[in-house]
C-alpha positions in Angstrom: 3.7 3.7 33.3 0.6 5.9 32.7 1.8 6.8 29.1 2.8 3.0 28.4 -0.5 1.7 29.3 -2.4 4.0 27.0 -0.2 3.5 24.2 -0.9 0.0 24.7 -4.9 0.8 24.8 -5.1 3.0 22.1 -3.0 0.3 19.8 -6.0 -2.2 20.5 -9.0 -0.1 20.0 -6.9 1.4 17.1 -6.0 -2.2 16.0 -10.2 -3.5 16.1 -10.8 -0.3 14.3 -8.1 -1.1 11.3 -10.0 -4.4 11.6 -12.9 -2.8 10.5 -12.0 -0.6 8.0 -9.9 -3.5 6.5 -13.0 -6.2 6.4 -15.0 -3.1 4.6 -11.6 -2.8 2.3 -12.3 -6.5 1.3 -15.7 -6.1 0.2 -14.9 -3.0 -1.9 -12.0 -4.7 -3.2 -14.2 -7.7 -4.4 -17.0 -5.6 -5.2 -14.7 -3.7 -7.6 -13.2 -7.2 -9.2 -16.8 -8.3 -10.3 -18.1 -8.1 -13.6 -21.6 -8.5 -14.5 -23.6 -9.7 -17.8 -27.3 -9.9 -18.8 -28.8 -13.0 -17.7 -31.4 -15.5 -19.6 -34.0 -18.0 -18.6 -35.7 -20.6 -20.2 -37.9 -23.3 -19.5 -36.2 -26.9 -18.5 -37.4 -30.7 -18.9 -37.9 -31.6 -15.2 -37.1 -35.0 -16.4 -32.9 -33.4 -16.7 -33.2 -32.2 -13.1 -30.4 -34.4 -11.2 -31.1 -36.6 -8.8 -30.1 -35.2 -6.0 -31.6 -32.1 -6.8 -34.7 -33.4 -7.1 -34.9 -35.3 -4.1 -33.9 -31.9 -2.0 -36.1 -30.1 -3.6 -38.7 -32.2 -2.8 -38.6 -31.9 0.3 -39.0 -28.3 0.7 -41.3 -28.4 -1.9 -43.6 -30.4 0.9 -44.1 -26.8 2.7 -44.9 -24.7 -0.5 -47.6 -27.9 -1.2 -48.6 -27.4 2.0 -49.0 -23.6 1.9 -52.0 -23.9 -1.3 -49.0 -23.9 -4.5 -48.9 -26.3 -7.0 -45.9 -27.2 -9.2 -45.8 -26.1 -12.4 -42.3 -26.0 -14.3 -38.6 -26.4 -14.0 -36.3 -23.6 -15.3 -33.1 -23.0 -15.7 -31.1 -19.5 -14.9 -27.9 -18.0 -15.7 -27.3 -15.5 -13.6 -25.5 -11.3 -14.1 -22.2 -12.9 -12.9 -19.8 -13.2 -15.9 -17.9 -15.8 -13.2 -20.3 -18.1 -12.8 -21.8 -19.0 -16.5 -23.1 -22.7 -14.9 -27.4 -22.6 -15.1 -29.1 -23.0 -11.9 -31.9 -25.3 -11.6 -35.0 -24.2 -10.4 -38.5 -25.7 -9.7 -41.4 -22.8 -10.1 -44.9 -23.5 -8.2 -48.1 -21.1 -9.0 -50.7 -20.2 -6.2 -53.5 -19.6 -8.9 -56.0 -17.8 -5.7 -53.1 -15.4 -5.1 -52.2 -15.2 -9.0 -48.2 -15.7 -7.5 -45.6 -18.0 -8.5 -42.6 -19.4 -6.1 -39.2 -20.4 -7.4 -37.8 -23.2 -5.6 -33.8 -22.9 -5.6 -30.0 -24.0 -4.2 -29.4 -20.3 -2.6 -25.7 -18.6 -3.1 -26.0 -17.2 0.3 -23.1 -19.1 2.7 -24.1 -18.0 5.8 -27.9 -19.6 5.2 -29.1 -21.6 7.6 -30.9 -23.6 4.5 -29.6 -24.1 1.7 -32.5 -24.0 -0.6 -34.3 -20.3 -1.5 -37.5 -19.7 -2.2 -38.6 -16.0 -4.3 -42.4 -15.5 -3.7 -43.3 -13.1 -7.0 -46.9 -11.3 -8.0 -46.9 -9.4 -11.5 -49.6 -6.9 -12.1 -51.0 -5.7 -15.4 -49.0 -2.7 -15.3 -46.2 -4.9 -15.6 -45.0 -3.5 -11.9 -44.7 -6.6 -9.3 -43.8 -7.7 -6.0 -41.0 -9.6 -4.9 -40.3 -11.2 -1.5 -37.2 -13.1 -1.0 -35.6 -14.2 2.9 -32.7 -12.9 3.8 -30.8 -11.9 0.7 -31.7 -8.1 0.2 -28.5 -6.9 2.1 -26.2 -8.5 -0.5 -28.0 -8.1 -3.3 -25.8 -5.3 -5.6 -28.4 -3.3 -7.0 -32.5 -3.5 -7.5 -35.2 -4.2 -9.7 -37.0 -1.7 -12.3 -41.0 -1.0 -11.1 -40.6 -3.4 -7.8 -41.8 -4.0 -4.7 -38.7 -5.7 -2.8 -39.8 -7.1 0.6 -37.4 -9.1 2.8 -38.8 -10.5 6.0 -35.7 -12.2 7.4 -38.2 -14.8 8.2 -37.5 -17.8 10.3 -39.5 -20.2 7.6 -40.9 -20.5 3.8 -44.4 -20.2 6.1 -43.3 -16.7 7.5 -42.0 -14.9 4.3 -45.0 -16.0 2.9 -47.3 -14.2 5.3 -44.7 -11.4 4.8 -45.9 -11.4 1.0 -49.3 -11.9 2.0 -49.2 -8.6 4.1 -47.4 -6.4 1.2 -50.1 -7.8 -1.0 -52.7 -6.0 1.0 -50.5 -3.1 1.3 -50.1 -2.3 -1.8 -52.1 0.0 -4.2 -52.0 -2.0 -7.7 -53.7 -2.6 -10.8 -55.2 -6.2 -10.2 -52.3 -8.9 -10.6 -52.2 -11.5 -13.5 -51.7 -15.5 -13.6 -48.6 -16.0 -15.7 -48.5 -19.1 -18.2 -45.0 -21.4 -17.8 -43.5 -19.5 -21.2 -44.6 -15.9 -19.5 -42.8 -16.9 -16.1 -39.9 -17.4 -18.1 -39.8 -14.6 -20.6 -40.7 -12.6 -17.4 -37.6 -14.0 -15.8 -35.3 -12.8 -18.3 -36.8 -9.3 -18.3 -36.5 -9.2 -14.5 -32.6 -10.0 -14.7 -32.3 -7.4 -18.5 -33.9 -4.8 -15.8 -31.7 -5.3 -12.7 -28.7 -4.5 -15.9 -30.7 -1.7 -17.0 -31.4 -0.3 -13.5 -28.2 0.2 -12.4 -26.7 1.4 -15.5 -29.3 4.1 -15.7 -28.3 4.8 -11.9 -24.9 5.1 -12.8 -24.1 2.2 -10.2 -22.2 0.0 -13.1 -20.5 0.7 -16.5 -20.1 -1.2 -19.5 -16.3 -2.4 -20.2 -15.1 -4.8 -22.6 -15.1 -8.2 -20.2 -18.4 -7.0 -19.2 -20.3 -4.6 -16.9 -17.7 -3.5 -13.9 -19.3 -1.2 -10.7 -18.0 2.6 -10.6 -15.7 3.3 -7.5 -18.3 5.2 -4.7 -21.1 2.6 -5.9 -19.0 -0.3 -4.9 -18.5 1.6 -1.4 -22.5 2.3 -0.6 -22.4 -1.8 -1.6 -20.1 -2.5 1.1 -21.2 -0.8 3.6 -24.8 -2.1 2.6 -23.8 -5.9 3.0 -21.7 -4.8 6.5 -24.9 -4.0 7.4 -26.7 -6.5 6.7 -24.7 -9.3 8.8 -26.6 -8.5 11.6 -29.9 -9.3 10.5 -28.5 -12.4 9.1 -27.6 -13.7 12.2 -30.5 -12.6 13.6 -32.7 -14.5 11.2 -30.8 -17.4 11.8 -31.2 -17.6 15.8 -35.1 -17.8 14.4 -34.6 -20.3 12.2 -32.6 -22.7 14.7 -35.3 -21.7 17.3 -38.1 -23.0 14.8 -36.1 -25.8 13.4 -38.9 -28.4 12.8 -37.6 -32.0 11.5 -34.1 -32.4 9.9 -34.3 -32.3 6.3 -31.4 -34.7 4.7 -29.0 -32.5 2.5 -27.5 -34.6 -0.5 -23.4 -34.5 -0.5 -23.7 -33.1 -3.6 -25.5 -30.2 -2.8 -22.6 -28.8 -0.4 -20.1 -29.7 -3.5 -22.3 -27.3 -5.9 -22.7 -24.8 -3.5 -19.1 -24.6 -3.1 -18.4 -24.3 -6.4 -20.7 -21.8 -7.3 -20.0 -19.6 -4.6 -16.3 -20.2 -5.5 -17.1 -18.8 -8.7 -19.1 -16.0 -7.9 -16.3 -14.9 -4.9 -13.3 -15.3 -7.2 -11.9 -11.7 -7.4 -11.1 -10.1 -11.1 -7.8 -8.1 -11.2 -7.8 -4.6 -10.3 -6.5 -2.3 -12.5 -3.2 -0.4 -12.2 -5.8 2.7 -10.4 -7.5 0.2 -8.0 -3.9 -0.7 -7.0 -2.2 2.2 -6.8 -5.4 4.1 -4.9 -5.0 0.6 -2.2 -1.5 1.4 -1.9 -1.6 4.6 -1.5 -4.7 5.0 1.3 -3.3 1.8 3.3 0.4 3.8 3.4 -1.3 6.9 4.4 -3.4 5.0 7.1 -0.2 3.4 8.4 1.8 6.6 8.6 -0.8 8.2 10.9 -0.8 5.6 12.8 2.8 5.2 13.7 3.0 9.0 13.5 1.4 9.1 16.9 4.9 7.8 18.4 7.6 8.2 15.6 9.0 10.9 14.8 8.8 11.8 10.9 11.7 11.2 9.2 12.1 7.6 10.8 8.5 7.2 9.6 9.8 7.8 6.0 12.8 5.4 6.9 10.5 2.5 7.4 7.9 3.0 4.8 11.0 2.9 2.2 12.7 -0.5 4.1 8.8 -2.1 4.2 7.8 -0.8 0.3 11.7 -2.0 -0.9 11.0 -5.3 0.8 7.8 -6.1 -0.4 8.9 -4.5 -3.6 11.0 -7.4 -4.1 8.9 -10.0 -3.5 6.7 -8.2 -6.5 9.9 -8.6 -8.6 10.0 -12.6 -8.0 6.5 -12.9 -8.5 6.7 -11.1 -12.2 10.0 -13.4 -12.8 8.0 -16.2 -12.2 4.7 -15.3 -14.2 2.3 -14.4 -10.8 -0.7 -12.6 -11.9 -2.8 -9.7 -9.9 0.4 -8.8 -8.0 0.1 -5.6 -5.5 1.4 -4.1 -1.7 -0.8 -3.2 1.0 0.9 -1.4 4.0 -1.2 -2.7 7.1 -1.0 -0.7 10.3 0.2 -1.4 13.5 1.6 -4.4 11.8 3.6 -3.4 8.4 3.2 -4.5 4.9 2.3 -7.1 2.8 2.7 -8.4 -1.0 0.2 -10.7 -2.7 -0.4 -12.0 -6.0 -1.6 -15.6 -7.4 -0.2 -18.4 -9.6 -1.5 -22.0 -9.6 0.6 -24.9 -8.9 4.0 -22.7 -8.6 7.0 -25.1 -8.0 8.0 -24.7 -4.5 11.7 -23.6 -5.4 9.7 -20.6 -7.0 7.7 -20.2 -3.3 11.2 -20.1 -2.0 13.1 -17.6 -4.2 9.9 -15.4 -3.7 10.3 -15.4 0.0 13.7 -14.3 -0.4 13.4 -11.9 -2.9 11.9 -9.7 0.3 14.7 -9.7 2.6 17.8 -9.8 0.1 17.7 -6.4 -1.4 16.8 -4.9 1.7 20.3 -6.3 3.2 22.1 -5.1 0.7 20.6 -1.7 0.9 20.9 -1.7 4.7 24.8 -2.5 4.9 25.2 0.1 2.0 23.5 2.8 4.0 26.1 2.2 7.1 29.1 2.2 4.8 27.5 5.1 3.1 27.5 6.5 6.9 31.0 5.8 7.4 31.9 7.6 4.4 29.7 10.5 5.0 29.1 10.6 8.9 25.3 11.4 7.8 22.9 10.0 10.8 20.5 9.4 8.8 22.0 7.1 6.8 22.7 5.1 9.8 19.3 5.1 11.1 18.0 3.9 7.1 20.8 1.1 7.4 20.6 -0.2 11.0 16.3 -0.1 10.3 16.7 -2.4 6.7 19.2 -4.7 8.4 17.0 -5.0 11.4 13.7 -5.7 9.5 15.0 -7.8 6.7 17.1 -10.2 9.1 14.3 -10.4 11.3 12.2 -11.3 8.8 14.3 -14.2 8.1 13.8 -15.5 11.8 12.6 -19.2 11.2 9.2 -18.3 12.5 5.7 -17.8 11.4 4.4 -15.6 9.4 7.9 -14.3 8.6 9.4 -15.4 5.3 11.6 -17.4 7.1 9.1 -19.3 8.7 7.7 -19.7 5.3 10.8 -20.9 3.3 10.6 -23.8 6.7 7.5 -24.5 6.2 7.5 -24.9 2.3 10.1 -27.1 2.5 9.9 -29.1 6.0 6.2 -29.0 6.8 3.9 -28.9 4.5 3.3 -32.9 4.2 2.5 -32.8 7.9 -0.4 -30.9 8.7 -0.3 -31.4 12.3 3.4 -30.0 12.4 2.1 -26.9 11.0 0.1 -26.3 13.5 2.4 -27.1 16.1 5.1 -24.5 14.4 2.2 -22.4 14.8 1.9 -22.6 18.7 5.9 -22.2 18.7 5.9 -19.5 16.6 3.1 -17.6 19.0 4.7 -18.3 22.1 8.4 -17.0 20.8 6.9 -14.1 19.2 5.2 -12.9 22.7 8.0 -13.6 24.5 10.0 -11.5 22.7 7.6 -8.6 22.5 7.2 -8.7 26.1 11.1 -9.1 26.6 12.0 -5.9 24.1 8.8 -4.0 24.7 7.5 -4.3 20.8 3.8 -4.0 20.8 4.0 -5.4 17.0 5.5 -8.7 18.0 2.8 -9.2 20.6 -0.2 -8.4 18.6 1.3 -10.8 15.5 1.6 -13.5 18.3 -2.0 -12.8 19.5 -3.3 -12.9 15.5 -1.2 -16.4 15.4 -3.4 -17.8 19.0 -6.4 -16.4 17.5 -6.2 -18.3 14.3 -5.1 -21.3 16.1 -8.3 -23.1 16.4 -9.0 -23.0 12.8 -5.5 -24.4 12.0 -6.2 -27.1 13.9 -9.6 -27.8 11.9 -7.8 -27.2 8.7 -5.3 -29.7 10.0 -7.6 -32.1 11.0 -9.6 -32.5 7.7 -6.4 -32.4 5.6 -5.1 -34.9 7.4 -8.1 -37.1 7.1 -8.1 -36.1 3.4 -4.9 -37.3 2.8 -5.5 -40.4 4.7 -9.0 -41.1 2.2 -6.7 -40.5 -1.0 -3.4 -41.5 -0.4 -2.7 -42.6 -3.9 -5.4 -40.0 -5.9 -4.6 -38.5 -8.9 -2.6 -35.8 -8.9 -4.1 -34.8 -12.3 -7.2 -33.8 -10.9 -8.7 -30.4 -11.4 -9.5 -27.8 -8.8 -13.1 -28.1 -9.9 -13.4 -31.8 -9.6 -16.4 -33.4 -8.1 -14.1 -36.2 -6.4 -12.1 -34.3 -3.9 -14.6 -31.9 -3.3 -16.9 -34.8 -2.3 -14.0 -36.2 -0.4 -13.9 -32.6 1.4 -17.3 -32.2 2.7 -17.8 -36.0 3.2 -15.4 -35.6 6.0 -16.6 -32.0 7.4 -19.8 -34.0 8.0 -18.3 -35.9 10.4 -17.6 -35.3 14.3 -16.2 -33.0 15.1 -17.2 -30.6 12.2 -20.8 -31.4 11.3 -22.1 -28.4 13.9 -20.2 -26.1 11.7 -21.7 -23.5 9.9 -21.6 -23.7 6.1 -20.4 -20.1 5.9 -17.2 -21.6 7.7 -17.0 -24.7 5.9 -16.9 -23.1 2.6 -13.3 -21.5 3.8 -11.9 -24.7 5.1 -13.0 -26.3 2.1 -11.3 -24.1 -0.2 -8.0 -23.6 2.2 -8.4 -27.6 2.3 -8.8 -27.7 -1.5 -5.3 -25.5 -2.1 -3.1 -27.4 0.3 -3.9 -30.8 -1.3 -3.6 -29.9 -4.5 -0.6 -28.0 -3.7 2.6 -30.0 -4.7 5.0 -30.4 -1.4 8.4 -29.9 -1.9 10.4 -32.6 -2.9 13.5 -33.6 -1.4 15.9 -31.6 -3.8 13.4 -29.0 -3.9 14.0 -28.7 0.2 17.5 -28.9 0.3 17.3 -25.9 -2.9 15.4 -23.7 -0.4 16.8 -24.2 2.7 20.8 -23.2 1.0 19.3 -20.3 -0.5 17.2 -19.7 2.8 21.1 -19.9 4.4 22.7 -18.5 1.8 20.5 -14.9 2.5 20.5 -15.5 6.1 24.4 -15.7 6.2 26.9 -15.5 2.9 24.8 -12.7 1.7 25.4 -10.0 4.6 28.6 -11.4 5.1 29.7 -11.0 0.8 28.4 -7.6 0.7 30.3 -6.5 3.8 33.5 -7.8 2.7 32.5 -6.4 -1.2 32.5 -3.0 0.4 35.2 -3.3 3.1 37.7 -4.1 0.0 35.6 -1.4 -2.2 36.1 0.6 0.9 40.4 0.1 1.0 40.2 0.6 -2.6 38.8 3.7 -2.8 41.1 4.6 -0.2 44.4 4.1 -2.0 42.6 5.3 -4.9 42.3 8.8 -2.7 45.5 8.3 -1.3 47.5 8.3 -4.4 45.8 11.2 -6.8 46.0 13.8 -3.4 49.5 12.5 -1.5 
């Protein structure tokens, strides 16, 4: 009992620590997608700024106004992402006293409390300068060429002010200039040309041919550096909800173009065959020494090749069917995983893809025990009873197996609600049966299920509401467009989601966003799935059997008439 119940601790803490390692995975996994460019700036008729902008903007600008700063400009600023091309708006005030200028801004950061930023910036003769920004420095990927960087995680506009204020004092610098509207700009661009220049020089980036990509330990120290930094995010934000003063009135459009851009910015580019192949490779090795703490070797090896086989296969449906940025991920304590993207695929092509897991591995599995028969080799038995085990039980009608998923695609996905319910059923079966055959795996997938319960509920909620606003919308729409964005956040202002964070919103939004546009199966399209889902589950094992029973007899006579 003593033994079981330290296995059973050890697979947590072990489990919380994969967690870990797997959310810094994800960051260096998207750090390595981006690609970077040189920026530009340049000065913008105010009289162009949209509406809505301008309205937000003025009132935060009511703060800087009151802080001594005086508007001076509107500029415009594409940033070093080669994702996001789009020019931000921004409205620059000038503190003539201080000889400092403050650009007024829609931040990029989700997990703001506000979402305007404001950049508080002194420049000296010596063309060094200081920089304070709130709240940003953790995820910024690199630094700037002869600055100061000072980031107070201040609770208001007020307090990283003083916080510039202070360095100003601090600092030992030739006396600092008043820039002109055309030198804030050129200034601008030079800032973003050096932040390029910086980290190429550093050896932090390198220049490719769809732009500048980050070398593999860089993108590491990055991750590890915005991991970090979470916690004085959330800090800073208890400050700012303690010293929330009045309610300023965020425009509807304002949550749209913040999704958008931070959709941009977080898309992930396609890893090279390296990137790939170095995932693969450290997620298998993680898994192996994991399970090799109560498996013995060879069945370790047995189960690697059944996983990689079956997720091998889903691979091979996705190429068939033209998926892009396909690749396998072994996870531990749990087992593998295939991914890889195509928009709007048809959901007969969903289905074949599920099934493209399970099928070979049969196939291989009931091999493997005729092999045995043939052979009397054990381990040919243990290969085919583990491939027949985990493929059929993958085909379970239950989530997140692929059989679950061929029932969902084609039963489920108009109802939301329903989904969530499978959910719950799915959980509860899935514990029941761990606790029943004493699988450890089972149970923590049903606990991941009850965990992300709540948010399938939410996600329910709003899609539900969403189809309920646009039951007749146009199909035709693109992901980008404006209308069922709005649609999207107009209802995630509403009880009970307007207390959500942003951060949080941004995901439902964009799980909201794929399910909507996603084309539910239609009624042939169901029936299509749910034979071949059959036709796997039942005529497949039972074909191949009788293939190699009357291989099996044939052989035999075969045998019986070259040797008798």
């Amino acid at each position: 009992m003593t033994t079981t119940w330290s296995v059973y601790f050890f697979s947590i803490a072990g489990f919380f620590v994969f967690l870990f390692f797997l959310k810094y995975g994800m960051f260096v996994h998207f750090i390595l997608g981006l690609r970077l460019k040189r920026g530009d700036c340049e000065l913008a008729d105010e009289g162009l700024l949209p509406d809505y902008l301008k309205s937000f903007f003025y009132d935060y600008e009511e703060e800087l106004l009151s802080l001594g700063f005086q508007r001076s400009h509107a500029q415009r600023t594409e940033g070093i992402f080669a994702n996001d091309k789009e020019k931000k708006w921004s409205l620059v005030y000038v503190f003539p006293e201080k000889k400092t200028y403050a650009s007024l801004s829609l931040t990029t950061q989700l997990e703001h409390l506000h979402p305007c930023s404001v950049e508080f910036v002194t420049v000296f003769e010596d063309r060094r300068s200081l920089l304070t920004v709130n709240g940003i420095s953790h995820a910024l990927v690199g630094d700037f060429a002869d600055t100061v960087l000072v980031d107070p995680y201040a609770e208001s506009i007020a307090g990283q002010w003083r916080s510039h204020l202070d360095a100003l004092k601090r600092m030992q610098a030739s006396p600092a200039v008043c820039l002109t509207q055309s030198e804030i700009v050129s200034y601008e661009k030079e800032r973003l040309d050096s932040f390029i220049d910086n980290m190429e020089k550093r050896k932090t980036i390198r220049k490719g041919q769809n732009g500048y990509a980050f070398r593999f330990f860089a993108a590491f120290s990055l991750a590890w550096k915005f991991l970090k930094g979470r916690q004085k995010i959330l800090e800073m934000l208890k400050k700012q909800k303690a010293a929330m003063g009045k309610s300023i009135s965020i425009p509807l459009e304002v949550d749209v173009e913040r999704f958008q851009r931070a959709a941009r910015l977080t898309k992930k580019g396609e890893l090279k065959w390296m990137g790939k192949t170095l995932m693969l490779m450290t997620s298998l090795i993680l898994f192996a020494l994991v399970f090799g703490f109560t498996l013995s070797f060879h069945f370790i090896l047995i189960i690697i090749a059944a996983l990689f086989v079956h997720e091998l296969g889903h691979i091979l449906g996705m190429y068939a069917f033209g998926y892009k940025d396909m690749k396998i991920l072994f996870l531990p304590f749990l087992g593998a995983a295939s991914v890889g993207k195509k928009d709007n695929a048809h959901a007969c092509q969903k289905a074949v893809v599920c099934l493209m897991g399970p099928a070979p591995g049969i196939v291989i599995g009931i091999f493997c025990l005729f092999a045995y028969a043939w052979t009397n080799l054990g381990i040919l038995q243990e290969a085919g009873i583990v491939f027949l085990v985990l493929n059929l039980f993958n085909l379970l009608p239950l989530m997140p197996f692929d059989g679950g998923q061929i029932f969902n695609l084609a039963l489920l996905q108009r109802f939301p609600f329903l989904q969530a319910v499978f959910i719950i059923l799915s959980a509860f079966l899935l514990m029941l049966g761990g606790i029943l055959l004493g699988e450890h795996v089972l149970m923590l997938v049903s606990v991941i299920l009850f965990i992300s319960l709540p948010a399938s509920f939410q996600n329910s909620r709003v899609l539900y509401r969403l189809r309920d606003s646009m039951k007749k919308g146009d199909s035709s729409m693109s992901p980008d467009d404006k209308e069922i964005l709005m649609a999207i956040f107009r209802i995630l202002r509403e009880k009970p989601f307007a207390a959500i964070p942003f951060e949080r919103k941004f995901h439902m939004a964009g799980h909201v966003l794929e399910n909507a546009r996603a084309h539910p199966a239609s009624a042939g399209a169901a029936i299509v799935s749910l034979l071949l889902y059959f036709f796997v589950l039942l005529f497949l094992p039972l074909g191949v059997t009788v293939f190699f029973i009357v291989l099996n007899i044939f052989l035999q006579n075969i045998f019986c008439s070259l040797f008798i």
